[in-house]
N, CA, C and O atoms as a Tripos MOL2 file, in Angstrom:
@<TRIPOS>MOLECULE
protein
  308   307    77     0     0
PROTEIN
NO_CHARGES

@<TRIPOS>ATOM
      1 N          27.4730    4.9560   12.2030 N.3       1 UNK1
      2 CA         27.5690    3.5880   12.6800 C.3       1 UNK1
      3 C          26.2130    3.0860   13.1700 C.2       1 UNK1
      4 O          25.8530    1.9650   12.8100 O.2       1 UNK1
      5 N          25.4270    3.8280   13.9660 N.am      2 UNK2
      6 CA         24.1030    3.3240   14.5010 C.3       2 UNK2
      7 C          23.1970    3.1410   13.4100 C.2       2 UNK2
      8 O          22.6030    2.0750   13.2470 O.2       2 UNK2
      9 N          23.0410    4.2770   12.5390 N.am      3 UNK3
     10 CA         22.3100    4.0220   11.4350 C.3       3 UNK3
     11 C          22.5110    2.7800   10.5090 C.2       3 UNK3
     12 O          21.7410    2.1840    9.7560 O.2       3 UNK3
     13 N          23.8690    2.5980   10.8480 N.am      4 UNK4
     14 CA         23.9530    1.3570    9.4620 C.3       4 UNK4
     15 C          23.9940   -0.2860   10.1860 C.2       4 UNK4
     16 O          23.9380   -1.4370    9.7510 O.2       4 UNK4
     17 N          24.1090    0.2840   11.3540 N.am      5 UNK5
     18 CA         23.4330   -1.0510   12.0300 C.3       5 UNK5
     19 C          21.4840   -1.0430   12.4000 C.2       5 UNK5
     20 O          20.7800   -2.0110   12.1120 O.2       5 UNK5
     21 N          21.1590   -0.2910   12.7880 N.am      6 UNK6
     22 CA         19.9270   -0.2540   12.9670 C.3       6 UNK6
     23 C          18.8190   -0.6070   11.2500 C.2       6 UNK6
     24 O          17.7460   -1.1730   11.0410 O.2       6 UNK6
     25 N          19.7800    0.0520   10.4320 N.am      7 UNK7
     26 CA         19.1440   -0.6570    9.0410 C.3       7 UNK7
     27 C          19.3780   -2.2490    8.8640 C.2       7 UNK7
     28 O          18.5800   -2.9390    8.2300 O.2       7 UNK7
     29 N          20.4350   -2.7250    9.4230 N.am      8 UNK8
     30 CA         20.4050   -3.8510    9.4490 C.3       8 UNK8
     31 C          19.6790   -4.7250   10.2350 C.2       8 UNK8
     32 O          19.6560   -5.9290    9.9790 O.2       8 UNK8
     33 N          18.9690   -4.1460   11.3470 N.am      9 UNK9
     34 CA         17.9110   -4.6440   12.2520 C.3       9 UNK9
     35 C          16.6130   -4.1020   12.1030 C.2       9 UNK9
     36 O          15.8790   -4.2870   13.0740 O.2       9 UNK9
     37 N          16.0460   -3.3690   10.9720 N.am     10 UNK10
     38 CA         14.9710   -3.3380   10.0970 C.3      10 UNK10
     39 C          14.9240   -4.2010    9.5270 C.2      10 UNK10
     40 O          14.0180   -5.0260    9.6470 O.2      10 UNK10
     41 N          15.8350   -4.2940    8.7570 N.am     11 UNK11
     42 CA         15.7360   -4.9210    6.9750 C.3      11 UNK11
     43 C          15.3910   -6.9600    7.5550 C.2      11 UNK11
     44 O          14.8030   -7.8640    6.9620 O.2      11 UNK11
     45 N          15.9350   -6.9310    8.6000 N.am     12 UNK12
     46 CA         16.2200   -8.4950    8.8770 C.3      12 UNK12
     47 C          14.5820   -8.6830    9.3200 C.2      12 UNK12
     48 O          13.7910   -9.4120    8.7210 O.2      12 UNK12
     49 N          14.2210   -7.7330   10.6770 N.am     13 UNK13
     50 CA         12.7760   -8.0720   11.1720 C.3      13 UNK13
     51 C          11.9980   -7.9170   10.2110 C.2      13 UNK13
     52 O          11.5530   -9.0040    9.8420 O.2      13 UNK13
     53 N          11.3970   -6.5460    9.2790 N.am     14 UNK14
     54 CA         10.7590   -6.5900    8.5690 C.3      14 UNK14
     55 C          10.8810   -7.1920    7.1070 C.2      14 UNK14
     56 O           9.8900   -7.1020    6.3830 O.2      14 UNK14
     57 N          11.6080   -7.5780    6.8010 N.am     15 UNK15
     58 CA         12.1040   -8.4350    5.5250 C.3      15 UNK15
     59 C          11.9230   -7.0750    4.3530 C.2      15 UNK15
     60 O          11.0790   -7.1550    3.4600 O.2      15 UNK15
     61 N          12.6740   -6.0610    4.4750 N.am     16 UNK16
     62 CA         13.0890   -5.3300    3.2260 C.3      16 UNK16
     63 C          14.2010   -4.8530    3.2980 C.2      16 UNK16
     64 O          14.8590   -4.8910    4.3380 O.2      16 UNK16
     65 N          14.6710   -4.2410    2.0480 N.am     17 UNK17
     66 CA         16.2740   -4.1170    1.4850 C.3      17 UNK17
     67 C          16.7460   -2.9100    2.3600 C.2      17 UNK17
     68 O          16.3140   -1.7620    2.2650 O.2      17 UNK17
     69 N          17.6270   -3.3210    3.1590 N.am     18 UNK18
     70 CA         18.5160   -2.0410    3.7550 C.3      18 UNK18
     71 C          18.7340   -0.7480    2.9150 C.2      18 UNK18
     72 O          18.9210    0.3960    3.3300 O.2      18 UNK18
     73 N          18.6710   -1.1680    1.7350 N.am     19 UNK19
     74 CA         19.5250    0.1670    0.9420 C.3      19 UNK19
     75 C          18.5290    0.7630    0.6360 C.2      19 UNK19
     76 O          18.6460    1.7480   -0.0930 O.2      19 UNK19
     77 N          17.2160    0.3410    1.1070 N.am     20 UNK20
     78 CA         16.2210    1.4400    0.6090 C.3      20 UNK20
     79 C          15.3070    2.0090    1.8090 C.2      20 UNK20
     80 O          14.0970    2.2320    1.8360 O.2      20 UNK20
     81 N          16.4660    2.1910    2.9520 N.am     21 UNK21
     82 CA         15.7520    2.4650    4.3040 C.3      21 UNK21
     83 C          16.7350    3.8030    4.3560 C.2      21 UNK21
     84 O          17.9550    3.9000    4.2240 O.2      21 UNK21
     85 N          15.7690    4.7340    4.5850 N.am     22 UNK22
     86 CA         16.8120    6.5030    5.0360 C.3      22 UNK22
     87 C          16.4550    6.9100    6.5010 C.2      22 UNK22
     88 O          15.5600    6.4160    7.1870 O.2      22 UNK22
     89 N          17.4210    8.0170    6.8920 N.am     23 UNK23
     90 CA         16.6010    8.8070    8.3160 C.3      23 UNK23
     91 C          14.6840    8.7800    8.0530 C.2      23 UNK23
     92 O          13.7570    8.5200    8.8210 O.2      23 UNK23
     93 N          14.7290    9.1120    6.8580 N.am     24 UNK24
     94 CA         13.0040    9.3560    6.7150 C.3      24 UNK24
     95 C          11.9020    8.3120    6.8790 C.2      24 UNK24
     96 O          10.7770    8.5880    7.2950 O.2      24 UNK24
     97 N          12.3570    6.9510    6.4800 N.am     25 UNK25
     98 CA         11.7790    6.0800    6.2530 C.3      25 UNK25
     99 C          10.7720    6.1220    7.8450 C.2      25 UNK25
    100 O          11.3760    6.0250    8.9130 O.2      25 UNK25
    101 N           9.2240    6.2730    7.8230 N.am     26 UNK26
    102 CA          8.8100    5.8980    8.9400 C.3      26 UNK26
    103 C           7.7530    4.1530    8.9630 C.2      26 UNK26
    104 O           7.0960    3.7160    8.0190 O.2      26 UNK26
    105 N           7.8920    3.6400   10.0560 N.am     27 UNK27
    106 CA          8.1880    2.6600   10.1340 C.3      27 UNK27
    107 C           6.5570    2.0010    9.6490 C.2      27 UNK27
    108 O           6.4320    1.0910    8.8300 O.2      27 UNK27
    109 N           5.2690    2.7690   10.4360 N.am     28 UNK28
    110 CA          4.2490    2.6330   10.2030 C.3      28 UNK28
    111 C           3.8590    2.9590    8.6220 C.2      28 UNK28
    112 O           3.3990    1.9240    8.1410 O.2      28 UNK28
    113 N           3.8750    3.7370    7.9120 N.am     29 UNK29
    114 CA          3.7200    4.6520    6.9380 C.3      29 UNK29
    115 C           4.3810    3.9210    5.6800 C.2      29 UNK29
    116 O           3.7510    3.7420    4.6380 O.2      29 UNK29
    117 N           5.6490    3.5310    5.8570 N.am     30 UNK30
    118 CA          6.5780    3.0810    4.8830 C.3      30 UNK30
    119 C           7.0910    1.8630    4.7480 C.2      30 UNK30
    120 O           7.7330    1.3110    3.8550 O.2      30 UNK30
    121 N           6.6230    1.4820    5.9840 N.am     31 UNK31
    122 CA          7.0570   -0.1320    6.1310 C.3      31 UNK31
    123 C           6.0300   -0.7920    6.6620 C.2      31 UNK31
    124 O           6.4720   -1.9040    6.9480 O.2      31 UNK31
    125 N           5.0530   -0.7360    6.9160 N.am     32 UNK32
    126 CA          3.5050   -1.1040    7.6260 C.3      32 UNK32
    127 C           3.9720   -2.1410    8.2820 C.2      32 UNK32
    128 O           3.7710   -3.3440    8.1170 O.2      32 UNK32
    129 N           5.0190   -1.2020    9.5250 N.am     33 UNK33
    130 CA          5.1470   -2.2940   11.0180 C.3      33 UNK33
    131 C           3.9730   -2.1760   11.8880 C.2      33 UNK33
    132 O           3.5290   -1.0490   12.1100 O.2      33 UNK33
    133 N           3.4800   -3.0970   12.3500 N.am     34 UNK34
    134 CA          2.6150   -3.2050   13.7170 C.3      34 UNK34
    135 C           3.3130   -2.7710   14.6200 C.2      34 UNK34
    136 O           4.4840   -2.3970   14.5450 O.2      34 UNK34
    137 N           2.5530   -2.8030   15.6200 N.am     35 UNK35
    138 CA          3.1910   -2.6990   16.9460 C.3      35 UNK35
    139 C           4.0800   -3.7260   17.5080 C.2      35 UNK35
    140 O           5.0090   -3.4170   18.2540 O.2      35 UNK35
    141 N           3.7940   -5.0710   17.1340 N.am     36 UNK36
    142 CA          4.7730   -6.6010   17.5020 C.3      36 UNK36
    143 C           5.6510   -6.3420   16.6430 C.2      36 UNK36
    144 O           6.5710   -7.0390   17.0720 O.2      36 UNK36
    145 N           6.1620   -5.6910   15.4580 N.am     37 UNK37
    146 CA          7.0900   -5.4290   14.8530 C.3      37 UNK37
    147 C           7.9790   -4.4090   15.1430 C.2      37 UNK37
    148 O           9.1170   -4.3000   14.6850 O.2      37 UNK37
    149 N           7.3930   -3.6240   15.9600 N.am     38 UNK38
    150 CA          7.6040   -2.1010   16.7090 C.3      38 UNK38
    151 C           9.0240   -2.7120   17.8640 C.2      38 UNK38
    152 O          10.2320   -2.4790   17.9210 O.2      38 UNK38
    153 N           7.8700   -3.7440   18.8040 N.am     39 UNK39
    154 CA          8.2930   -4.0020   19.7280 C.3      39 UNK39
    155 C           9.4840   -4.8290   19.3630 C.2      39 UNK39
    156 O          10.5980   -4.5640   19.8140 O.2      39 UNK39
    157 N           9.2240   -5.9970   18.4140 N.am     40 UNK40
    158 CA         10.8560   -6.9190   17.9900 C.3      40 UNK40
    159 C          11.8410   -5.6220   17.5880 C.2      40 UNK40
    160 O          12.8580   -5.7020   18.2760 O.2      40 UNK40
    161 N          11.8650   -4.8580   17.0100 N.am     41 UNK41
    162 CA         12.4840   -3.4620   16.6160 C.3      41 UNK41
    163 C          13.4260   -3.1890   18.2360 C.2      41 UNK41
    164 O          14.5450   -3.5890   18.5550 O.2      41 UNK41
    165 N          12.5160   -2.4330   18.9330 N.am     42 UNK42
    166 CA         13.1450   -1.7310   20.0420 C.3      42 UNK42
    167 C          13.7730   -3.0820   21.0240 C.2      42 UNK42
    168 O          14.6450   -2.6930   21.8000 O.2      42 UNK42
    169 N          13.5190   -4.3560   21.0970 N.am     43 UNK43
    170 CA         14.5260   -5.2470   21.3790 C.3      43 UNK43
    171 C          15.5510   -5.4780   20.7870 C.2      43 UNK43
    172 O          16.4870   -5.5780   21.5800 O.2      43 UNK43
    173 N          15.8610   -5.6260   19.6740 N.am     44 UNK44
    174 CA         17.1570   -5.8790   19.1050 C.3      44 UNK44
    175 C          17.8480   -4.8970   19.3540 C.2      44 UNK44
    176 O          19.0410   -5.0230   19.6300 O.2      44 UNK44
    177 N          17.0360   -3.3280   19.2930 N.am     45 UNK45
    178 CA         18.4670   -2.4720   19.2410 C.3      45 UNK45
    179 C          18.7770   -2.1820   20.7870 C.2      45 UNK45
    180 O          19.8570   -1.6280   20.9940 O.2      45 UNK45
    181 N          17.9830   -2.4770   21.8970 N.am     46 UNK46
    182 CA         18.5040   -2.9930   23.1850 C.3      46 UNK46
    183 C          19.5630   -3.8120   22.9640 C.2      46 UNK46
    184 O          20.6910   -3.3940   23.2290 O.2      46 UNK46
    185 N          19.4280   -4.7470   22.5890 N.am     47 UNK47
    186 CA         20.3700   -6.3060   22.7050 C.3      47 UNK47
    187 C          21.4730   -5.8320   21.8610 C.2      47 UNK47
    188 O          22.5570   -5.9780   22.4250 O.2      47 UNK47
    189 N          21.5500   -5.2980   20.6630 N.am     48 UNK48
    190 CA         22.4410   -4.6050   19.4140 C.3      48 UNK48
    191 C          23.3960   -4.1730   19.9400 C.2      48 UNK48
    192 O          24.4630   -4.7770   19.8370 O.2      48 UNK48
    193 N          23.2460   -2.4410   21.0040 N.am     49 UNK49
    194 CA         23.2880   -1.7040   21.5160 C.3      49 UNK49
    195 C          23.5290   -1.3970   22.9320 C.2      49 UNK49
    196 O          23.9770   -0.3370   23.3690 O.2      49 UNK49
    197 N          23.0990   -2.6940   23.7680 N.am     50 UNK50
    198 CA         23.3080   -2.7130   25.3370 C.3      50 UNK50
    199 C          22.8980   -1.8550   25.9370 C.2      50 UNK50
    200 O          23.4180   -1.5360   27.0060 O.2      50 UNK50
    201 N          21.6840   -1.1280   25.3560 N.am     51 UNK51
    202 CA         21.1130   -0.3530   26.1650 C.3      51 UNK51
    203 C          19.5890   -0.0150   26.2830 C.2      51 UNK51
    204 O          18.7710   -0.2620   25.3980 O.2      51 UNK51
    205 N          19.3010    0.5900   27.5050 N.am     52 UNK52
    206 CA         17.6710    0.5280   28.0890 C.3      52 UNK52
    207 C          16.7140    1.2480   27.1680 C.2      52 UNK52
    208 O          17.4530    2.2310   27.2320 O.2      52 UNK52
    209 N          15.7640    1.6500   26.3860 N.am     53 UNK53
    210 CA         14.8190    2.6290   25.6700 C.3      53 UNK53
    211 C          13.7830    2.3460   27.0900 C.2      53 UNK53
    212 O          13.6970    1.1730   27.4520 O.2      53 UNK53
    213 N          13.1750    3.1800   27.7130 N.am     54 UNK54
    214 CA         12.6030    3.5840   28.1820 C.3      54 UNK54
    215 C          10.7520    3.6090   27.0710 C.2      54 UNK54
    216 O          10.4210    4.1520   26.0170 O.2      54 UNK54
    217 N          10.0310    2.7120   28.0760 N.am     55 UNK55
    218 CA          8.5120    2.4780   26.8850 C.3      55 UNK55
    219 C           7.8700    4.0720   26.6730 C.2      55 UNK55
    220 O           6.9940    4.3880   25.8690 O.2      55 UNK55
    221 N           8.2040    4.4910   27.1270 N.am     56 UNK56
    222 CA          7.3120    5.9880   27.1550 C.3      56 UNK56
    223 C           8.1190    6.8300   25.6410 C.2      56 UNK56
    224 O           7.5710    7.6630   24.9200 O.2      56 UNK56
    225 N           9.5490    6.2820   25.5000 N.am     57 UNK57
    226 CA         10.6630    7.1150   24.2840 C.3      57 UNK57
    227 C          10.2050    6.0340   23.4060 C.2      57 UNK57
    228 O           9.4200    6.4730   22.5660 O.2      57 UNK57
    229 N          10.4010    4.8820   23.3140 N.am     58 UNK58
    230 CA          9.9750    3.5550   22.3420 C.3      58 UNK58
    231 C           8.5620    3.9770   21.6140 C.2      58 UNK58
    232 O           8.6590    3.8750   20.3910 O.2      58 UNK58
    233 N           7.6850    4.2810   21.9200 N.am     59 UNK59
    234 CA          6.4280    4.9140   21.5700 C.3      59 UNK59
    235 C           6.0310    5.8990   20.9260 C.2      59 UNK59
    236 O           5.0190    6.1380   20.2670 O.2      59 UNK59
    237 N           7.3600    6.7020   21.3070 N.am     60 UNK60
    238 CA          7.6780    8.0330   20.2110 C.3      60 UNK60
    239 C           8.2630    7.9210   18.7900 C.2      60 UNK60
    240 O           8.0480    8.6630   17.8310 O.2      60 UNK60
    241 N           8.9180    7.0150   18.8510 N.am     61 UNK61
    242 CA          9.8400    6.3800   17.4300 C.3      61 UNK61
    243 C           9.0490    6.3680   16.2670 C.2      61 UNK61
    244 O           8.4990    5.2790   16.1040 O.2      61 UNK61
    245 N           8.8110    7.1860   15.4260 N.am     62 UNK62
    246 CA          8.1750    7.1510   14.0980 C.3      62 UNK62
    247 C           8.5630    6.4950   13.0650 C.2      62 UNK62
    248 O           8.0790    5.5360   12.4630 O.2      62 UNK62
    249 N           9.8610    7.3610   12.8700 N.am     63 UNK63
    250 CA         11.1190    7.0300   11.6760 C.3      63 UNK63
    251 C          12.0550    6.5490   12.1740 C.2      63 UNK63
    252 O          12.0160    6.5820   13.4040 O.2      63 UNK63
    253 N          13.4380    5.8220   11.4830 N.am     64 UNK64
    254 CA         14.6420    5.2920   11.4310 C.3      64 UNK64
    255 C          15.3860    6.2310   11.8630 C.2      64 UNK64
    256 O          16.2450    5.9050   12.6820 O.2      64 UNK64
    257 N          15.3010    7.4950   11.5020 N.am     65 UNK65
    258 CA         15.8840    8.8720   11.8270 C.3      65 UNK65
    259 C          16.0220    9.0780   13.4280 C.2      65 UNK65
    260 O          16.9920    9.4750   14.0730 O.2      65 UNK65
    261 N          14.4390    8.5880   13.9550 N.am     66 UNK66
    262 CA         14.1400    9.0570   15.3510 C.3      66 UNK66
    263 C          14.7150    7.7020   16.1710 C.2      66 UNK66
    264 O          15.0110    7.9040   17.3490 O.2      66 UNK66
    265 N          14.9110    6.2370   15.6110 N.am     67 UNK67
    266 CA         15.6050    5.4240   16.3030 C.3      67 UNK67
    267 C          17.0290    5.5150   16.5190 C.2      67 UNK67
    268 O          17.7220    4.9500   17.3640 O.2      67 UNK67
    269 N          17.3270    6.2830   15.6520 N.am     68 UNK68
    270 CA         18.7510    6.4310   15.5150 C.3      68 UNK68
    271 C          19.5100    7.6920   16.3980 C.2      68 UNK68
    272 O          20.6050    7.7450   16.9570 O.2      68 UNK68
    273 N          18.5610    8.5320   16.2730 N.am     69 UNK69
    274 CA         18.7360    9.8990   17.4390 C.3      69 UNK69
    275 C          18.7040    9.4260   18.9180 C.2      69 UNK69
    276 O          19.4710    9.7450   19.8260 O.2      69 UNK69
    277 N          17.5770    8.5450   18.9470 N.am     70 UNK70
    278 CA         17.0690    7.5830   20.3440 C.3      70 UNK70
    279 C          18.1690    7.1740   20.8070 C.2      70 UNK70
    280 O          18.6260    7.6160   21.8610 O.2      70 UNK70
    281 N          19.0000    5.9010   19.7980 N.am     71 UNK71
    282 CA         19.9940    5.4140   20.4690 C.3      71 UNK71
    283 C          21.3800    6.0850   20.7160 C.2      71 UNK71
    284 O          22.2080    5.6690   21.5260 O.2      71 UNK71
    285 N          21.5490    7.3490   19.7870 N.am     72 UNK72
    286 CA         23.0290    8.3220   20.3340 C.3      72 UNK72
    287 C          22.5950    8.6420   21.6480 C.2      72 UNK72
    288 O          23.3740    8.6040   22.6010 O.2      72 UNK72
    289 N          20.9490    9.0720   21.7950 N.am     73 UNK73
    290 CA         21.0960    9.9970   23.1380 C.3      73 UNK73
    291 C          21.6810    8.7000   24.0570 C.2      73 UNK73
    292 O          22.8260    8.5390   24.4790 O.2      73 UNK73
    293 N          20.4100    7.7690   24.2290 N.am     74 UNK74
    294 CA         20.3000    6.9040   25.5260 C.3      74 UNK74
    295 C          22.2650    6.3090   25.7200 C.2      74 UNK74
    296 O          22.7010    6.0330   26.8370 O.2      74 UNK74
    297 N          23.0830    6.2280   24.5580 N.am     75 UNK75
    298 CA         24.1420    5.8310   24.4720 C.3      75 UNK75
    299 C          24.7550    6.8770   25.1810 C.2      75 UNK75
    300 O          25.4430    6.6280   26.1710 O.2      75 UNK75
    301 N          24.6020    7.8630   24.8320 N.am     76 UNK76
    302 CA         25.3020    8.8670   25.9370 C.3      76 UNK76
    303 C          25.0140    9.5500   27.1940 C.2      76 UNK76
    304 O          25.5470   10.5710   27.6290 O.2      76 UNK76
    305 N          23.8720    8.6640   27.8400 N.am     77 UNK77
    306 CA         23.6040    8.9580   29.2090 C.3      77 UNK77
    307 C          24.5170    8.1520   30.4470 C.2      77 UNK77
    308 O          24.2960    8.3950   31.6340 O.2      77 UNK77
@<TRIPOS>BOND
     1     1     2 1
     2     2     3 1
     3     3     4 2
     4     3     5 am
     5     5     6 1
     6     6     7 1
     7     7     8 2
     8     7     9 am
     9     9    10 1
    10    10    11 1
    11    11    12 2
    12    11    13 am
    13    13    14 1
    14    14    15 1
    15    15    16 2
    16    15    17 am
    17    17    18 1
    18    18    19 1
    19    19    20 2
    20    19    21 am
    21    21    22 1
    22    22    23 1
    23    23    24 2
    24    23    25 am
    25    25    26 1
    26    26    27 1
    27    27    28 2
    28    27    29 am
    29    29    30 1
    30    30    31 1
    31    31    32 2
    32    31    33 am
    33    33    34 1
    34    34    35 1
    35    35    36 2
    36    35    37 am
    37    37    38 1
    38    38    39 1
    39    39    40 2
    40    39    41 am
    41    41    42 1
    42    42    43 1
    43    43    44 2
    44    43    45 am
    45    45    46 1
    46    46    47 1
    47    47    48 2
    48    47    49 am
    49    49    50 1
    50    50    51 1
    51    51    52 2
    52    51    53 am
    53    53    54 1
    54    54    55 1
    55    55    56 2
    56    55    57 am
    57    57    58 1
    58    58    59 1
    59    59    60 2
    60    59    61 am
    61    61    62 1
    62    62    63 1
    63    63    64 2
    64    63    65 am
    65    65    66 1
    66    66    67 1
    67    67    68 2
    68    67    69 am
    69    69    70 1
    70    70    71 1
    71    71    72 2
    72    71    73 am
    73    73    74 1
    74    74    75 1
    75    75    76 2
    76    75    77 am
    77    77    78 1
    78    78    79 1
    79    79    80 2
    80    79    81 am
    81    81    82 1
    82    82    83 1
    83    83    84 2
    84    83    85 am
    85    85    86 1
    86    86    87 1
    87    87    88 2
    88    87    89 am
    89    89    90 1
    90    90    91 1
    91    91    92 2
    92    91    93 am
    93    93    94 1
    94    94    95 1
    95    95    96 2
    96    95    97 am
    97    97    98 1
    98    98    99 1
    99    99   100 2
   100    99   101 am
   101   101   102 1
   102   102   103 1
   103   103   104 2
   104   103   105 am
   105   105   106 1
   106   106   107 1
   107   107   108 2
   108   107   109 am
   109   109   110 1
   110   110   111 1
   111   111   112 2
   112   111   113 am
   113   113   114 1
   114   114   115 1
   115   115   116 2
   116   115   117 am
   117   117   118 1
   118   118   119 1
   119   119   120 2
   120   119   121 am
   121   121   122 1
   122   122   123 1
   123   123   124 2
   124   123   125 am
   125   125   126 1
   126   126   127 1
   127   127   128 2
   128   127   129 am
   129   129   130 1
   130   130   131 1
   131   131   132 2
   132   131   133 am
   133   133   134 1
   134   134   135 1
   135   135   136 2
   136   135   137 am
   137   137   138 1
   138   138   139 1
   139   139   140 2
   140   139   141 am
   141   141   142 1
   142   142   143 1
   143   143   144 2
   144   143   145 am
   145   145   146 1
   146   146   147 1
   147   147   148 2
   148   147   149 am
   149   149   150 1
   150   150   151 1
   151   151   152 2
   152   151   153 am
   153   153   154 1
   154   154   155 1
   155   155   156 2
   156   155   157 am
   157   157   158 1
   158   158   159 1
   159   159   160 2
   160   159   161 am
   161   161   162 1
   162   162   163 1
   163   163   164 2
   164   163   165 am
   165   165   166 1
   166   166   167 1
   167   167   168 2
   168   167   169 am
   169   169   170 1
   170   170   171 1
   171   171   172 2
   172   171   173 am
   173   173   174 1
   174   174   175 1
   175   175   176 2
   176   175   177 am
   177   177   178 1
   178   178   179 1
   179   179   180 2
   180   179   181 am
   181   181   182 1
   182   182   183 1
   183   183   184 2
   184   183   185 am
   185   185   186 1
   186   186   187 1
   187   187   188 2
   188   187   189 am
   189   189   190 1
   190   190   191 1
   191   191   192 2
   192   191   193 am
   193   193   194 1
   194   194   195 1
   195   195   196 2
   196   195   197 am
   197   197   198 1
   198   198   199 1
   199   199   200 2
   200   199   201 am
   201   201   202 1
   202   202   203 1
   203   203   204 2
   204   203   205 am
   205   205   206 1
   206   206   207 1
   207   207   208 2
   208   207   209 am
   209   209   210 1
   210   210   211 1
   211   211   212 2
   212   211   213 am
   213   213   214 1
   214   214   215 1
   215   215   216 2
   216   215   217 am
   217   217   218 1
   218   218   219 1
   219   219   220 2
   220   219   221 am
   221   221   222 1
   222   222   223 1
   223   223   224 2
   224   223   225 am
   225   225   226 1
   226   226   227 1
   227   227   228 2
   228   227   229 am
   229   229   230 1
   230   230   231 1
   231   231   232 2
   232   231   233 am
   233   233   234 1
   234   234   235 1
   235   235   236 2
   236   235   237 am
   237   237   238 1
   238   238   239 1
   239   239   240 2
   240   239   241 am
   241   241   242 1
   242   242   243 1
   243   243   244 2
   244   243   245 am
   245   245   246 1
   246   246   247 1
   247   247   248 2
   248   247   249 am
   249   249   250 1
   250   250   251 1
   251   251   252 2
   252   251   253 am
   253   253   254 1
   254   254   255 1
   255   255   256 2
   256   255   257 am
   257   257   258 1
   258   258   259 1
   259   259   260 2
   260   259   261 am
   261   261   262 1
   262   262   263 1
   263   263   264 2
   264   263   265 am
   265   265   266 1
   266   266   267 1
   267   267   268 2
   268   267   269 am
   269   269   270 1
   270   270   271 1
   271   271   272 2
   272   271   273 am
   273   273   274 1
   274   274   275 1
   275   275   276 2
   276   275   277 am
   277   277   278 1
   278   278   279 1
   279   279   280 2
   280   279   281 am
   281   281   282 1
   282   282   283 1
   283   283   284 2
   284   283   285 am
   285   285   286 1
   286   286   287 1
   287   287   288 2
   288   287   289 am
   289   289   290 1
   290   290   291 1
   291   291   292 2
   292   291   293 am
   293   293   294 1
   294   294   295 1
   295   295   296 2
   296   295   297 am
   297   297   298 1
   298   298   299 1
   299   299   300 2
   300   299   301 am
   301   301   302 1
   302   302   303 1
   303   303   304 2
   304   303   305 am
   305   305   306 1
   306   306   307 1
   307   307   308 2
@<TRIPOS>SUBSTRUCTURE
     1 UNK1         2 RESIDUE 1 A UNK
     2 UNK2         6 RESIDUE 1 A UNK
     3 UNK3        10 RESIDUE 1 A UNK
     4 UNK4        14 RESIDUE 1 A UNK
     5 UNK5        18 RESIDUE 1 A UNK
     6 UNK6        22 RESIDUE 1 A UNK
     7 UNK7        26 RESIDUE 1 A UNK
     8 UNK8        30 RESIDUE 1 A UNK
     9 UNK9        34 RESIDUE 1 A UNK
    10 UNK10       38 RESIDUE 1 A UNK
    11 UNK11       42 RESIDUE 1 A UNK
    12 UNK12       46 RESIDUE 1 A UNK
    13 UNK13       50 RESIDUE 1 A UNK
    14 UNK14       54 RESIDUE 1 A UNK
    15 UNK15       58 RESIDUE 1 A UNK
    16 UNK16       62 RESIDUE 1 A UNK
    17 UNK17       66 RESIDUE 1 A UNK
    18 UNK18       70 RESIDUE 1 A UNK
    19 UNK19       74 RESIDUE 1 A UNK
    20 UNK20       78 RESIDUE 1 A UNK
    21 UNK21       82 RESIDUE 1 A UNK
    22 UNK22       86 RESIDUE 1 A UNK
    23 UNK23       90 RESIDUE 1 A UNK
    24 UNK24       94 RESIDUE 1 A UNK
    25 UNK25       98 RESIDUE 1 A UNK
    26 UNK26      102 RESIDUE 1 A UNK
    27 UNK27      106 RESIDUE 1 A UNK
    28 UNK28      110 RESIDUE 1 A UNK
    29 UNK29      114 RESIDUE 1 A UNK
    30 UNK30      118 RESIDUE 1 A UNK
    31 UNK31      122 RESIDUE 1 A UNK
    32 UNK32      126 RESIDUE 1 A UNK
    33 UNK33      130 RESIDUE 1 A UNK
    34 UNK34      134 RESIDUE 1 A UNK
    35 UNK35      138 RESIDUE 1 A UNK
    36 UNK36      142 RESIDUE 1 A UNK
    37 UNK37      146 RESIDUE 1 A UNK
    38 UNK38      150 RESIDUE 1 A UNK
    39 UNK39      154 RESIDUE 1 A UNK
    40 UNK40      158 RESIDUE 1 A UNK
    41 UNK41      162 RESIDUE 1 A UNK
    42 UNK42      166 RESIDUE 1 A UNK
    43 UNK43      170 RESIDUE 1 A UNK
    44 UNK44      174 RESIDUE 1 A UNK
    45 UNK45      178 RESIDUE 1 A UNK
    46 UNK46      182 RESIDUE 1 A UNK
    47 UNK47      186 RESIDUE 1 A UNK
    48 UNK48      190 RESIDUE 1 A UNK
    49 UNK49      194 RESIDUE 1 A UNK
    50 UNK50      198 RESIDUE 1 A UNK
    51 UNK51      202 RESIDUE 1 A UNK
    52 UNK52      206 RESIDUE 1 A UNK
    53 UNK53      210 RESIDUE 1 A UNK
    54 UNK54      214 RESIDUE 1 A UNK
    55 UNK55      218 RESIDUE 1 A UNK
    56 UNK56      222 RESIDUE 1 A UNK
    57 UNK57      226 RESIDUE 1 A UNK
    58 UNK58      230 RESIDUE 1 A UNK
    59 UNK59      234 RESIDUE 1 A UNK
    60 UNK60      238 RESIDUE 1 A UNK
    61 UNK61      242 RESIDUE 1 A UNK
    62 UNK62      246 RESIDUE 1 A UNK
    63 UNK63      250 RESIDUE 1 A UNK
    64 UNK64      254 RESIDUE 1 A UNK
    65 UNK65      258 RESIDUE 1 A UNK
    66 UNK66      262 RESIDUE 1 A UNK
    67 UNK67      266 RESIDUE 1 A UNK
    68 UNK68      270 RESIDUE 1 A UNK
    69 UNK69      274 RESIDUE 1 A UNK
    70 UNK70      278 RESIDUE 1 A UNK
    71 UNK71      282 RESIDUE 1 A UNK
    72 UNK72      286 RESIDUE 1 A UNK
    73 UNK73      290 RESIDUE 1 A UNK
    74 UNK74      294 RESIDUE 1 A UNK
    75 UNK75      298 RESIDUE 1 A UNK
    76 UNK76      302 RESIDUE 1 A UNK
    77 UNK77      306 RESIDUE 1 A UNK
């Protein structure tokens, strides 16, 4: 479920096709997000999600994989 919403809050900010976003996809590397793209990123899935990312974990986020791990944990604190 997180994954297939969080592809949907890629695909919209960065303007590419959901179906070609995996755990692997990293965001710099594969999708040449900036950091203002970084940051619209870790807001939506706050707002998405209803919950806090902490800037120090937000910073760590490479891949889709690692946003998606991000938001089970912080969801289950």
């Amino acid at each position: 479920m997180e994954f297939e919403k969080l592809k949907q809050i890629v695909a919209e900010i960065l303007s590419v096709d959901p179906r070609e976003l995996t755990e692997e996809t990293n965001f710099i590397d594969d999708l040449c997000a900036d950091s203002l793209d970084l940051y619209q990123v870790i807001q939506e899935i706050e707002e998405t999600f209803e919950i806090a990312i902490p800037e120090e974990e937000a910073e760590k986020i490479k891949t889709v994989g690692e946003a998606v791990e991000l938001i089970r944990k912080t969801r289950n604190e």
